[in-house]
N, CA, C and O atoms as CSV, one atom per row, in Angstrom:
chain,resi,resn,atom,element,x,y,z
A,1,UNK,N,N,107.434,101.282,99.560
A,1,UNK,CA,C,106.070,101.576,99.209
A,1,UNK,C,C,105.986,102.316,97.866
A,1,UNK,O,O,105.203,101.924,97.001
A,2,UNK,N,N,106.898,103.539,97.654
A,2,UNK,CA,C,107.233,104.160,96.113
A,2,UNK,C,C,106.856,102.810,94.887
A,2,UNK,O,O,105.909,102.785,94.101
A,3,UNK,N,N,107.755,101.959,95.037
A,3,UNK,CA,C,107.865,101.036,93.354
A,3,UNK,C,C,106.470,100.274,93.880
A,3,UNK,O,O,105.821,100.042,92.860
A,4,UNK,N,N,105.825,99.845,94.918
A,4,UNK,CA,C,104.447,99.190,94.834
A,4,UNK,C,C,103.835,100.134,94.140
A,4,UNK,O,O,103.185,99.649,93.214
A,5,UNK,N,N,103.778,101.327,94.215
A,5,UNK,CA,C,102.210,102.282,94.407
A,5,UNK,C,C,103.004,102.638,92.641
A,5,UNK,O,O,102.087,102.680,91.820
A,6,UNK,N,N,103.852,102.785,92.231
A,6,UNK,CA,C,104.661,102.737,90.657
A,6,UNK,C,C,103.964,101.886,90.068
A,6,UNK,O,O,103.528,102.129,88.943
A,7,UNK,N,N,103.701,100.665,90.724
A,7,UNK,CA,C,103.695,99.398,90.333
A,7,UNK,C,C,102.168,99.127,89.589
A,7,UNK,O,O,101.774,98.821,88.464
A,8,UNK,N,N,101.591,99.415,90.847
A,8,UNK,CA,C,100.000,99.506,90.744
A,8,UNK,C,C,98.981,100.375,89.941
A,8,UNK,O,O,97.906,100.059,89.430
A,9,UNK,N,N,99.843,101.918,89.998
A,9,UNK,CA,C,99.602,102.718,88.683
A,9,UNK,C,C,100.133,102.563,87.512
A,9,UNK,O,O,99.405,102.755,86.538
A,10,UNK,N,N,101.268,102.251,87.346
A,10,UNK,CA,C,101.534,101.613,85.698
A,10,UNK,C,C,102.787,102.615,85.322
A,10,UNK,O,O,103.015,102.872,84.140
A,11,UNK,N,N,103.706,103.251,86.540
A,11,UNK,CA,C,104.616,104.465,86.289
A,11,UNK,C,C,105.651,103.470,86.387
A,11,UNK,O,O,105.720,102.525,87.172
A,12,UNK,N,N,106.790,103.972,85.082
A,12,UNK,CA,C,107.940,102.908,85.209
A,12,UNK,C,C,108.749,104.079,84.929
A,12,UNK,O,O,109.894,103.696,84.690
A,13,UNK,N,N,108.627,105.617,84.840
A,13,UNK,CA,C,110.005,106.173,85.468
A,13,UNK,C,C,109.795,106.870,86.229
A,13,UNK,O,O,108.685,106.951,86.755
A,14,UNK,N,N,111.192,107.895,86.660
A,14,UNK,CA,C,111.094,108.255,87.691
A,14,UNK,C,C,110.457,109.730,87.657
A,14,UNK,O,O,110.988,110.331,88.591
A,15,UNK,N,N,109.518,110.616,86.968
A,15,UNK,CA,C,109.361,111.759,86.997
A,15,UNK,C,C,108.756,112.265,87.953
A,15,UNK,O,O,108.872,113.383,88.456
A,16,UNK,N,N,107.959,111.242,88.253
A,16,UNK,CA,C,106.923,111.793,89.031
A,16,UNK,C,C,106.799,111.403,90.809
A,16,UNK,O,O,105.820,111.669,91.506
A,17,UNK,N,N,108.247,110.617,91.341
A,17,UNK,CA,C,108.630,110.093,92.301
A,17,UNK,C,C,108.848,111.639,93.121
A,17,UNK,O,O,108.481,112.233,92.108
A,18,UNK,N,N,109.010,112.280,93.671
A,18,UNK,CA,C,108.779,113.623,94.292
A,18,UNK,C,C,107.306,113.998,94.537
A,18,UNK,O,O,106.917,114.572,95.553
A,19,UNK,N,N,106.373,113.545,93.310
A,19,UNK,CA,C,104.624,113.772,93.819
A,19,UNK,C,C,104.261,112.820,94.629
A,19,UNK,O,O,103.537,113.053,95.597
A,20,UNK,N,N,104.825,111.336,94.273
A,20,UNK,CA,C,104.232,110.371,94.873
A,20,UNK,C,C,104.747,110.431,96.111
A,20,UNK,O,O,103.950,109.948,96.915
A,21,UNK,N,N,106.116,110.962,96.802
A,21,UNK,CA,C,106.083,110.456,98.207
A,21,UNK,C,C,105.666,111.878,99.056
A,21,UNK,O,O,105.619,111.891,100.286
A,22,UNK,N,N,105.396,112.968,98.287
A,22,UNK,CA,C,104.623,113.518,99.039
A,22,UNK,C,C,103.427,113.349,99.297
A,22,UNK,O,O,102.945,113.770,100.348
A,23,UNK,N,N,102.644,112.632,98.292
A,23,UNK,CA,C,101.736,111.732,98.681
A,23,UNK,C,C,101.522,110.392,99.647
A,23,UNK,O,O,100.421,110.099,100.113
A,24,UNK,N,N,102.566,109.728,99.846
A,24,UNK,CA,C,102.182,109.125,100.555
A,24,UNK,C,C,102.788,109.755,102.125
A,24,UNK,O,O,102.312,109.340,103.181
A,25,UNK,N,N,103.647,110.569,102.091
A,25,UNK,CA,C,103.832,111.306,103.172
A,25,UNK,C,C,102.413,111.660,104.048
A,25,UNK,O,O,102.060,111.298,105.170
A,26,UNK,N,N,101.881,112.369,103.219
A,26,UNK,CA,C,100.705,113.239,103.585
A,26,UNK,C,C,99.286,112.129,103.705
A,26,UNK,O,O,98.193,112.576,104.054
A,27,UNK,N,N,99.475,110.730,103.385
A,27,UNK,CA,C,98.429,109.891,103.070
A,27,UNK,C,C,99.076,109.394,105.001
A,27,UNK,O,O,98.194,109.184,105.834
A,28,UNK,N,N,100.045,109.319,105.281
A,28,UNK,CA,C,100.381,108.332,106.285
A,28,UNK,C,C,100.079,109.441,107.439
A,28,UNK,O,O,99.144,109.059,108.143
A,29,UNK,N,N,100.562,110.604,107.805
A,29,UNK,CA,C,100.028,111.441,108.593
A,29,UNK,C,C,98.458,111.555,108.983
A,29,UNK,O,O,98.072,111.478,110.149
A,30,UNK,N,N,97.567,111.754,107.833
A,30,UNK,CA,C,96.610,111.606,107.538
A,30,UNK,C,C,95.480,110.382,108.425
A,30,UNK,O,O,94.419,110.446,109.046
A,31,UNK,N,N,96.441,109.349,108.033
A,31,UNK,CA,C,96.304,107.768,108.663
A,31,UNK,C,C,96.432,107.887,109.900
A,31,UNK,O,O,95.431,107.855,110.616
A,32,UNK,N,N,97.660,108.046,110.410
A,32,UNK,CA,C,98.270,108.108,111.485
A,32,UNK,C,C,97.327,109.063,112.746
A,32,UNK,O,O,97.417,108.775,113.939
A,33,UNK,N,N,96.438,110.218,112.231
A,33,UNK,CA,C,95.777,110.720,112.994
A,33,UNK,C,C,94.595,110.130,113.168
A,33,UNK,O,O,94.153,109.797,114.268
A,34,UNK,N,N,94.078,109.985,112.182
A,34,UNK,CA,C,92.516,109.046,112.612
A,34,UNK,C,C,92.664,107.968,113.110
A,34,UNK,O,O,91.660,107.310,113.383
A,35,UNK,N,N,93.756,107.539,113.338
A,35,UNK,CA,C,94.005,106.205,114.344
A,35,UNK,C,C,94.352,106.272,115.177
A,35,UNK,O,O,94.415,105.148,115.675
A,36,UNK,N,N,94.888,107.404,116.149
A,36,UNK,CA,C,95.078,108.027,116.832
A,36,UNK,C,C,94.339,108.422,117.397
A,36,UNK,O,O,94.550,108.705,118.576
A,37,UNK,N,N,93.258,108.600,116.867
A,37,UNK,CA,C,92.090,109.415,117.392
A,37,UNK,C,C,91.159,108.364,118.104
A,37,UNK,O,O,90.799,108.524,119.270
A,38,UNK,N,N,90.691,106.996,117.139
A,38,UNK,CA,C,90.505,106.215,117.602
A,38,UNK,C,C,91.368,104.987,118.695
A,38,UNK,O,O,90.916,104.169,119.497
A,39,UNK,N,N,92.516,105.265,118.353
A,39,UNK,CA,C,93.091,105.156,120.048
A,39,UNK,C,C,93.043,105.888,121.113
A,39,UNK,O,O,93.134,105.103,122.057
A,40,UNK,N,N,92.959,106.854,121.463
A,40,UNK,CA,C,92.169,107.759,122.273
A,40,UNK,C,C,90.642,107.398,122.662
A,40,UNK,O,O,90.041,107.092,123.693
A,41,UNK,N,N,90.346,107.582,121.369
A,41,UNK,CA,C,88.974,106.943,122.092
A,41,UNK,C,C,88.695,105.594,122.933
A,41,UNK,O,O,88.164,105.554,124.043
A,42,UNK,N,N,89.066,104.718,122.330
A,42,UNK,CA,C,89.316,103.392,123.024
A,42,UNK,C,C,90.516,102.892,124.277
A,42,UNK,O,O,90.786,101.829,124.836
A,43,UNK,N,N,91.004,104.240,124.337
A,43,UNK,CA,C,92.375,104.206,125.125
A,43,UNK,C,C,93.116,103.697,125.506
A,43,UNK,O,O,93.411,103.306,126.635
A,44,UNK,N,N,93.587,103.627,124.436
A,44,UNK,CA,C,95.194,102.585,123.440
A,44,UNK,C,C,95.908,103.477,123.236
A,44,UNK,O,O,95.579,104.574,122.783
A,45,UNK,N,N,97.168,103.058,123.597
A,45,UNK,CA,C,98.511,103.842,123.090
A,45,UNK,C,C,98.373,104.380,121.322
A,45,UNK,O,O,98.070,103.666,120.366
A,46,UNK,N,N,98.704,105.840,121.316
A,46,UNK,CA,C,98.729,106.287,120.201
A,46,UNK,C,C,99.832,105.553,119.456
A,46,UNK,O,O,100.630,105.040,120.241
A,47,UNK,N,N,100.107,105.354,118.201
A,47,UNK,CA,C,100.747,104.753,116.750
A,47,UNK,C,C,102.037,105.634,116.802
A,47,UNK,O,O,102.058,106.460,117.715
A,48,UNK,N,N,103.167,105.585,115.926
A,48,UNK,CA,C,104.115,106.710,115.958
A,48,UNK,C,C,104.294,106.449,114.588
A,48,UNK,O,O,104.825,107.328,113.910
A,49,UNK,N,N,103.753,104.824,113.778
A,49,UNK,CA,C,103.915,104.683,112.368
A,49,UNK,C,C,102.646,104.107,112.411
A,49,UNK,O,O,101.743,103.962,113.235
A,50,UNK,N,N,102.958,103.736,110.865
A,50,UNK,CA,C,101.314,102.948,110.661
A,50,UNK,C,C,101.674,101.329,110.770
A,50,UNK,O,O,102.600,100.759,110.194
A,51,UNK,N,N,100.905,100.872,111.469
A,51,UNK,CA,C,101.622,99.646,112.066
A,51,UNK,C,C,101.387,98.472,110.607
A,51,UNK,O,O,100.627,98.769,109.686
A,52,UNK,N,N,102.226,97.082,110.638
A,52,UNK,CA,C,102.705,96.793,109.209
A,52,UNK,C,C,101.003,96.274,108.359
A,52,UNK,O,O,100.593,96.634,107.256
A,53,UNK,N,N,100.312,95.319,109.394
A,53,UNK,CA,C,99.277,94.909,108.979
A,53,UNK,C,C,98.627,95.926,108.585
A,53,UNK,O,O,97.794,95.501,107.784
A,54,UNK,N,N,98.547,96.844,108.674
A,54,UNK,CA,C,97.780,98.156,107.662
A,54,UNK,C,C,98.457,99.056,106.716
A,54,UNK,O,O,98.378,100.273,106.548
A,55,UNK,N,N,99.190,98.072,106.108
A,55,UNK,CA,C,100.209,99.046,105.433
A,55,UNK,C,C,99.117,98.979,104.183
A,55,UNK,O,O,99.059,99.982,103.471
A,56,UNK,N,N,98.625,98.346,104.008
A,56,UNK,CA,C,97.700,97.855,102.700
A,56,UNK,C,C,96.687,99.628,102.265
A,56,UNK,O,O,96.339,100.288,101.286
A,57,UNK,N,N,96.615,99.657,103.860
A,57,UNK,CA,C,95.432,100.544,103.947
A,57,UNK,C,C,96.408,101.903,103.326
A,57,UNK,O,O,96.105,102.233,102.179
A,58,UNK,N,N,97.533,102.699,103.986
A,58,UNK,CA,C,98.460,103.512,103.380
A,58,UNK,C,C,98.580,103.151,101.890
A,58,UNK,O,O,98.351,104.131,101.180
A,59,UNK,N,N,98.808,102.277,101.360
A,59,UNK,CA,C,99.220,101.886,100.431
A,59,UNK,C,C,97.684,102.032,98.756
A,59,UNK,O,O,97.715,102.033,97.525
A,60,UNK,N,N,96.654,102.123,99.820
A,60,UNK,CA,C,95.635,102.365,99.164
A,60,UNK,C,C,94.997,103.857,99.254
A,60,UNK,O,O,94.370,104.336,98.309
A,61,UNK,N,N,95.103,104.196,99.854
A,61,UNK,CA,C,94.979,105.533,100.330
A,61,UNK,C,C,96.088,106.813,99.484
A,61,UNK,O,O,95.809,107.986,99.235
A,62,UNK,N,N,97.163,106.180,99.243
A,62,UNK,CA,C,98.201,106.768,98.684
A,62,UNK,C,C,97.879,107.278,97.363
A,62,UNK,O,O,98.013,108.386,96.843
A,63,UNK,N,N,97.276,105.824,96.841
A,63,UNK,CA,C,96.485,105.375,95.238
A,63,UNK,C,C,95.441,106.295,95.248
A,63,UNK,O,O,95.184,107.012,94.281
A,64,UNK,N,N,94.910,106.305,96.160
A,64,UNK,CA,C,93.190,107.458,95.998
A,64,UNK,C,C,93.544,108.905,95.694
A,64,UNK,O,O,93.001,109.439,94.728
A,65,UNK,N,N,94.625,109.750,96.624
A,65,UNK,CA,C,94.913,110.636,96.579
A,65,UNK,C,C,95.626,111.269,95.310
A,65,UNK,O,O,95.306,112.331,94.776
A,66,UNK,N,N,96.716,110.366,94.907
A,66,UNK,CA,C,97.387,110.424,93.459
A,66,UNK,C,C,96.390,110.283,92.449
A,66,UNK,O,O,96.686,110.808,91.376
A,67,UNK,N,N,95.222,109.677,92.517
A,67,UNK,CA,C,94.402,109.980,91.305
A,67,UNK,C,C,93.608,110.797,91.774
A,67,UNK,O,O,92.835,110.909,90.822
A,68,UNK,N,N,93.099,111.678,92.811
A,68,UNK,CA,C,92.407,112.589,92.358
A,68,UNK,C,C,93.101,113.922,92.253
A,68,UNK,O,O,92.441,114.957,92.346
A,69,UNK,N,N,94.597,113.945,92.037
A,69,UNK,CA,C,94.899,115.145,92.174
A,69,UNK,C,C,94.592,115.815,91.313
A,69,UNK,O,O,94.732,115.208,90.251
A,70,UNK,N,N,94.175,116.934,91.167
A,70,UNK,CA,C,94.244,118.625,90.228
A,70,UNK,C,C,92.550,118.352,90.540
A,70,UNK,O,O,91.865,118.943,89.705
A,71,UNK,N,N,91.761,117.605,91.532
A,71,UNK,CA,C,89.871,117.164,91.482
A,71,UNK,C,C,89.840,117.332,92.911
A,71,UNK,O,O,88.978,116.639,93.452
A,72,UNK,N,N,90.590,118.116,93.748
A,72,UNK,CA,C,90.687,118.167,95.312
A,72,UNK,C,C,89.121,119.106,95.833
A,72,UNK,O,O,88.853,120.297,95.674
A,73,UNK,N,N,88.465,118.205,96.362
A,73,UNK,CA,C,87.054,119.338,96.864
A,73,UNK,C,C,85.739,118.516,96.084
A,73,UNK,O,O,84.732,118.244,96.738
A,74,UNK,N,N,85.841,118.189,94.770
A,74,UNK,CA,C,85.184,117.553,94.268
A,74,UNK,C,C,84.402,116.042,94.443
A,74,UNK,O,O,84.909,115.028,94.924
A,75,UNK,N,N,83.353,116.159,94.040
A,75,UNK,CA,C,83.245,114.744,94.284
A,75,UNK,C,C,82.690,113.944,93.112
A,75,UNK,O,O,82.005,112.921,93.139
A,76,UNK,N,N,83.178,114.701,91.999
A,76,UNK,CA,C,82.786,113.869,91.151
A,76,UNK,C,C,83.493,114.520,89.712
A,76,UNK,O,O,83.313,115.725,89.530
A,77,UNK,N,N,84.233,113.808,88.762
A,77,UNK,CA,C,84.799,114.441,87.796
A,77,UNK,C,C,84.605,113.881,86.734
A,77,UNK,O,O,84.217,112.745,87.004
A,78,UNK,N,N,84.672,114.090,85.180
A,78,UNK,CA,C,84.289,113.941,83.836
A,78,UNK,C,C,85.234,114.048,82.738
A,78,UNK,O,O,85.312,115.005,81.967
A,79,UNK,N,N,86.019,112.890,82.720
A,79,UNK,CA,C,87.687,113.662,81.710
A,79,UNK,C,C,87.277,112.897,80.590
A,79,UNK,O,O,86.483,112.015,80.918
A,80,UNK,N,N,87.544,112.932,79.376
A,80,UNK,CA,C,87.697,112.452,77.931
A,80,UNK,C,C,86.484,111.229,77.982
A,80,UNK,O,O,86.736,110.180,77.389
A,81,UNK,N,N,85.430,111.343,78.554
A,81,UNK,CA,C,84.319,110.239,78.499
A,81,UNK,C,C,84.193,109.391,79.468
A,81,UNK,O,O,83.216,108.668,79.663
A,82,UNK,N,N,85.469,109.469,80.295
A,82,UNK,CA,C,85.542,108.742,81.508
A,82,UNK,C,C,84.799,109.385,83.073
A,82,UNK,O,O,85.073,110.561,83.311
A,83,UNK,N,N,84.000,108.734,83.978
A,83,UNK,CA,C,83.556,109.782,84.733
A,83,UNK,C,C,84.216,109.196,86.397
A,83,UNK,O,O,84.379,107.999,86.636
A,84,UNK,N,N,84.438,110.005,87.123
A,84,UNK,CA,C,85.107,109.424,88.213
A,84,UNK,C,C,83.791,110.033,89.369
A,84,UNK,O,O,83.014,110.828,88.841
A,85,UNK,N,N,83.569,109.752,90.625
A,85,UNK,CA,C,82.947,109.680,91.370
A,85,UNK,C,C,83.420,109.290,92.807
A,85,UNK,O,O,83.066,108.136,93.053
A,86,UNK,N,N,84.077,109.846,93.797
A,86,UNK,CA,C,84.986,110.003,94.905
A,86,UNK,C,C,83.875,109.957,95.894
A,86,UNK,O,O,82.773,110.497,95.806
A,87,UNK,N,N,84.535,108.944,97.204
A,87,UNK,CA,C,83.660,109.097,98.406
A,87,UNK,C,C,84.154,110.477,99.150
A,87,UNK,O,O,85.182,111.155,99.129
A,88,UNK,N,N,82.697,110.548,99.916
A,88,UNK,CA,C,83.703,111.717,100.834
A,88,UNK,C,C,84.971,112.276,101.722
A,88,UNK,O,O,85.346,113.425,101.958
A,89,UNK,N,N,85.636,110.579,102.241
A,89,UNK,CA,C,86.951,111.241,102.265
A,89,UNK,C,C,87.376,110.122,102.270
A,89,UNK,O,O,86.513,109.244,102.264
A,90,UNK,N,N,89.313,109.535,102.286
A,90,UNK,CA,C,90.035,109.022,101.800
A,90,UNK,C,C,89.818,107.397,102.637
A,90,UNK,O,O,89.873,106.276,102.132
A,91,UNK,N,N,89.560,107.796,104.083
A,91,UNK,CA,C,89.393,107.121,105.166
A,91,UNK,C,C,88.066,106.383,105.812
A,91,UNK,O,O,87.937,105.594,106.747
A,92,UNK,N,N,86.872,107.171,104.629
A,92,UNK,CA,C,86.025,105.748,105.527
A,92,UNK,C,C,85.916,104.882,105.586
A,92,UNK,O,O,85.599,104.281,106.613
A,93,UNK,N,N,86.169,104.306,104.290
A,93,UNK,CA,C,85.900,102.820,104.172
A,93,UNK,C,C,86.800,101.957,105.071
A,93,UNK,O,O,86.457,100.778,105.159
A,94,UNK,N,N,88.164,102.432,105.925
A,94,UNK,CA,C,88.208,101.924,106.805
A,94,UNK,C,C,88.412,102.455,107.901
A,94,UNK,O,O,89.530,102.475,108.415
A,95,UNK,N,N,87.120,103.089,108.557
A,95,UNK,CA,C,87.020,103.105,110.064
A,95,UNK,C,C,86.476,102.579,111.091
A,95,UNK,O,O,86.424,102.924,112.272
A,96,UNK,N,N,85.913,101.352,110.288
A,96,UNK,CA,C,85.397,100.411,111.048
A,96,UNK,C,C,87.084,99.593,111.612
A,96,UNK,O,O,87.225,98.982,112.671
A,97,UNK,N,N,88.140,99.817,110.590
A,97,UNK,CA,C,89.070,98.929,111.020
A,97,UNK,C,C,89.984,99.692,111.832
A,97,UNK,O,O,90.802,99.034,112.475
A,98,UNK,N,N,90.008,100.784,111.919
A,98,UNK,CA,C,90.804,101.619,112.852
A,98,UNK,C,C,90.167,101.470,114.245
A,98,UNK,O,O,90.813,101.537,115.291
A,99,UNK,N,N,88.515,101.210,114.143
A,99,UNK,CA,C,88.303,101.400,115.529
A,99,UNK,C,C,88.423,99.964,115.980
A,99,UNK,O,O,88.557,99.701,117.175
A,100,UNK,N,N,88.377,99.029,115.047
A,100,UNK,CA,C,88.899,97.488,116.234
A,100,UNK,C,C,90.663,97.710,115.968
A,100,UNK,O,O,91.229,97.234,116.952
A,101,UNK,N,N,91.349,98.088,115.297
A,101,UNK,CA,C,92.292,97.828,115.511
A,101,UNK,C,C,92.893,97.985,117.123
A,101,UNK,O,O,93.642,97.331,117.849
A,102,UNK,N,N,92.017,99.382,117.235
A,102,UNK,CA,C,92.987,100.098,118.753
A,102,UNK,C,C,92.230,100.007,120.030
A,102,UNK,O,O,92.445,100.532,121.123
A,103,UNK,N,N,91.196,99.129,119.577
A,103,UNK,CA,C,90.817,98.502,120.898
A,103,UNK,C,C,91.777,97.561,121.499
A,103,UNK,O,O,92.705,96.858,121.098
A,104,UNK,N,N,91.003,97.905,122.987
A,104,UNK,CA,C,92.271,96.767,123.857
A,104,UNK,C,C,91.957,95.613,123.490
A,104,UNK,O,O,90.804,95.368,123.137
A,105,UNK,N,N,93.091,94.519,123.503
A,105,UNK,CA,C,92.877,93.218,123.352
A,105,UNK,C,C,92.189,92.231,124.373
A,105,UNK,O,O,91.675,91.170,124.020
A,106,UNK,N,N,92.239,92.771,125.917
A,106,UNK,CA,C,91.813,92.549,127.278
A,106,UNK,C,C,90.342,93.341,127.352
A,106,UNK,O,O,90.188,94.421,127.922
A,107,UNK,N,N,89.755,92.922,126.967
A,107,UNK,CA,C,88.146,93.603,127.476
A,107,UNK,C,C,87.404,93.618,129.084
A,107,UNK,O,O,86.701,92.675,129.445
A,108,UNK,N,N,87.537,94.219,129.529
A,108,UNK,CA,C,87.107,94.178,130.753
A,108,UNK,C,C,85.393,94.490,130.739
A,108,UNK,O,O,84.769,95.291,130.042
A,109,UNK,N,N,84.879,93.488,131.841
A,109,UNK,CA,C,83.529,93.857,131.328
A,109,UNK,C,C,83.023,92.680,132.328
A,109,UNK,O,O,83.734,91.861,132.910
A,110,UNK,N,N,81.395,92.827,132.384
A,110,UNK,CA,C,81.015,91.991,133.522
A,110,UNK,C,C,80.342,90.728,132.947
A,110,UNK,O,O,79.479,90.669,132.071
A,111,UNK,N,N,81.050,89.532,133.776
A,111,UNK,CA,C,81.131,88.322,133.586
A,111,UNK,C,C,80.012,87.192,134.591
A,111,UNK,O,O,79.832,87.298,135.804
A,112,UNK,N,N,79.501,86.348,133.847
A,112,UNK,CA,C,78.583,85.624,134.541
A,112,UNK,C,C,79.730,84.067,135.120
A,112,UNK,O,O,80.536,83.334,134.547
A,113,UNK,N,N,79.209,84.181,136.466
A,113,UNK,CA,C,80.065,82.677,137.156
A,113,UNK,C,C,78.990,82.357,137.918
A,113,UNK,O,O,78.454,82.871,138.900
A,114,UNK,N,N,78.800,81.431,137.276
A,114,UNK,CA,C,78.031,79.933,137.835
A,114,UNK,C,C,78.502,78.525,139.022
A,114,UNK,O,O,79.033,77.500,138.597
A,115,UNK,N,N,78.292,78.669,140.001
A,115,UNK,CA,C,78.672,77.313,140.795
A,115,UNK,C,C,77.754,76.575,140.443
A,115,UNK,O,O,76.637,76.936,140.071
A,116,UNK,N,N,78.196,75.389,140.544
A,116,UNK,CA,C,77.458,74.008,140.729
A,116,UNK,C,C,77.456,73.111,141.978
A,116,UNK,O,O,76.830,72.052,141.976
């Protein structure tokens, strides 16, 4: 995940590889609880990683956090003419997908049967 998230920001050495995986350290924990949470709610076995089909989501999340660092609290910043503008946190835009993810796949629920 390091040389993707290298990849995607435009870093081709290694200086700054110690910020980034504490970033994504702290991006996957992060993850890992609000999906958790919404497995609980839906009461699904909690995660112990972030499972692979959402690696996208870690992997983006990682990206959010690494650019707003030294702008933590803020929601909106102004550097050399450029203006940045942050949602309120790292994770909403997908919690619509955390909460179908950890739904059960078996829905139980009441069913219409018809004889003929």
């Amino acid at each position: 995940m390091l040389e993707e998230i290298k990849l995607l920001l435009g870093i081709e050495d290694n200086l700054q590889d110690a910020l980034l995986n504490l970033v994504i350290k702290d991006s996957e924990q992060r993850i890992l609880s609000v999906l958790n949470q919404f497995a609980t709610k839906n009461g699904t076995d909690n995660q112990k990683v972030i499972p692979e089909d959402l690696s996208y989501i870690h992997r983006d999340v990682a990206i959010k956090r690494f650019n707003k660092r030294n702008s933590e609290g803020a929601t909106a910043d102004s550097e050399e003419g450029r203006s940045y503008t942050w949602e309120a946190s790292y994770l909403n835009e997908y919690l619509d997908i955390f909460d179908e993810y950890t739904k059960p796949s078996v829905r139980v629920g009441k069913g219409v049967t018809r004889f003929i």
